[in-house]
C-alpha positions as CSV (number, residue, x, y, z in Angstrom):
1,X,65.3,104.9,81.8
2,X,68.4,107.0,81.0
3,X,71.4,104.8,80.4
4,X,73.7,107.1,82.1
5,X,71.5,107.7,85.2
6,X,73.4,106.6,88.5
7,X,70.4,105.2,90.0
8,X,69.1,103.5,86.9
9,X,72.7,101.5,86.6
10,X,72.4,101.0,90.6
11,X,69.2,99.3,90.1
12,X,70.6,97.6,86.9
13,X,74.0,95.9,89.1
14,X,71.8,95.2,92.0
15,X,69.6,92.7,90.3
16,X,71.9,91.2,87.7
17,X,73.8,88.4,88.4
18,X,75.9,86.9,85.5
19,X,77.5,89.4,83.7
20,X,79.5,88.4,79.9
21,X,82.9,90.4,79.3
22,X,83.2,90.5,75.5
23,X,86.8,91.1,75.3
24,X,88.1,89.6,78.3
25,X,91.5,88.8,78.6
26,X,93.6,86.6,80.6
27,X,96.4,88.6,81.1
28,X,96.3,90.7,84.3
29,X,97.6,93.8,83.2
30,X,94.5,94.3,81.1
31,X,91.7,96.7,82.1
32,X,89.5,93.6,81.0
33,X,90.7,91.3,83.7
34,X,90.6,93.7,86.6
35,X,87.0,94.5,85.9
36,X,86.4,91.2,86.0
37,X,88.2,90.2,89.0
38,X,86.9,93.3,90.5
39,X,83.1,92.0,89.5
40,X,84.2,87.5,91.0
41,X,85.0,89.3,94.5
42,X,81.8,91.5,94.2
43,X,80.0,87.8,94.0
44,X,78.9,88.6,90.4
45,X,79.1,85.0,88.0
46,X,81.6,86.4,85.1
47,X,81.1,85.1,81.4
48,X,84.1,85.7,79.6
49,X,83.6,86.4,75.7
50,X,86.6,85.9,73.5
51,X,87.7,83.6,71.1
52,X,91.6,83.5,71.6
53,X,90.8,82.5,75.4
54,X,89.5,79.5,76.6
55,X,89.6,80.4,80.1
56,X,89.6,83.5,82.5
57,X,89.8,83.6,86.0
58,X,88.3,80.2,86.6
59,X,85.8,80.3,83.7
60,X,85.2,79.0,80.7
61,X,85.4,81.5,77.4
62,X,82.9,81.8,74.5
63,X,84.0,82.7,71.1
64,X,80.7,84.8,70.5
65,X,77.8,86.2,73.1
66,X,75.4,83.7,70.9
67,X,77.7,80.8,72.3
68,X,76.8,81.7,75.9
69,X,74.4,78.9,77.2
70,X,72.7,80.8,80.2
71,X,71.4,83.5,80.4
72,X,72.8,87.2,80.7
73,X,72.2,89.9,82.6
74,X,74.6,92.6,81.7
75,X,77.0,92.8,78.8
76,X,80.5,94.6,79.6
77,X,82.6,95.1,75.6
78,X,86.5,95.9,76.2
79,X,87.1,96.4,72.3
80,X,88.1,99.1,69.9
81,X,85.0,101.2,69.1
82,X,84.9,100.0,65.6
83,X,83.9,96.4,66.7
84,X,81.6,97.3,69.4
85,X,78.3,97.8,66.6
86,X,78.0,94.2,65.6
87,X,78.7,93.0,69.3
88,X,75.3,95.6,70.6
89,X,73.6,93.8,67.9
90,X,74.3,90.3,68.8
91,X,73.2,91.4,72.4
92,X,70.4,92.5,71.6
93,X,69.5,89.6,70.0
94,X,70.1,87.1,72.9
């Protein structure tokens, strides 16, 4: 599966339900906090991952992915490119 394939991400968002946001923020003019919102009225369950929060948009925040006590489907990163390597690898790993 290509990870820039259209139908491959279709697939990928129609079976996933609970989707982290490393990065979120709580302040609306944020790209963060509009994709999330966006994703709450799209009846997705929204995991916000960021430790200066402690809660987004009705939900609790983790400091790190590895705090996250359920399970998650899909992992959405809003941070500068030279923090995203040790974020993939800590997703990988849960």
């Amino acid at each position: 599966m290509r990870v820039n394939d259209p139908e491959a991400i279709r697939r990928i968002l129609q079976q996933a339900r609970t989707i982290a946001i490393v990065g979120l923020s709580s302040k609306p003019t944020r790209p963060s906090h509009g994709v999330a919102q966006y994703l709450q009225s799209e009846g997705y369950r929204i995991v916000p991952v960021n430790p200066n929060e402690a809660n987004v948009l009705g939900e609790r925040a983790y400091a790190r992915l590895s705090d996250v006590p359920e399970r998650v489907d899909v992992v959405t990163i809003f941070r500068r490119s030279e923090a995203v390597l040790p974020i993939v690898e800590e997703a990988i790993r849960i």
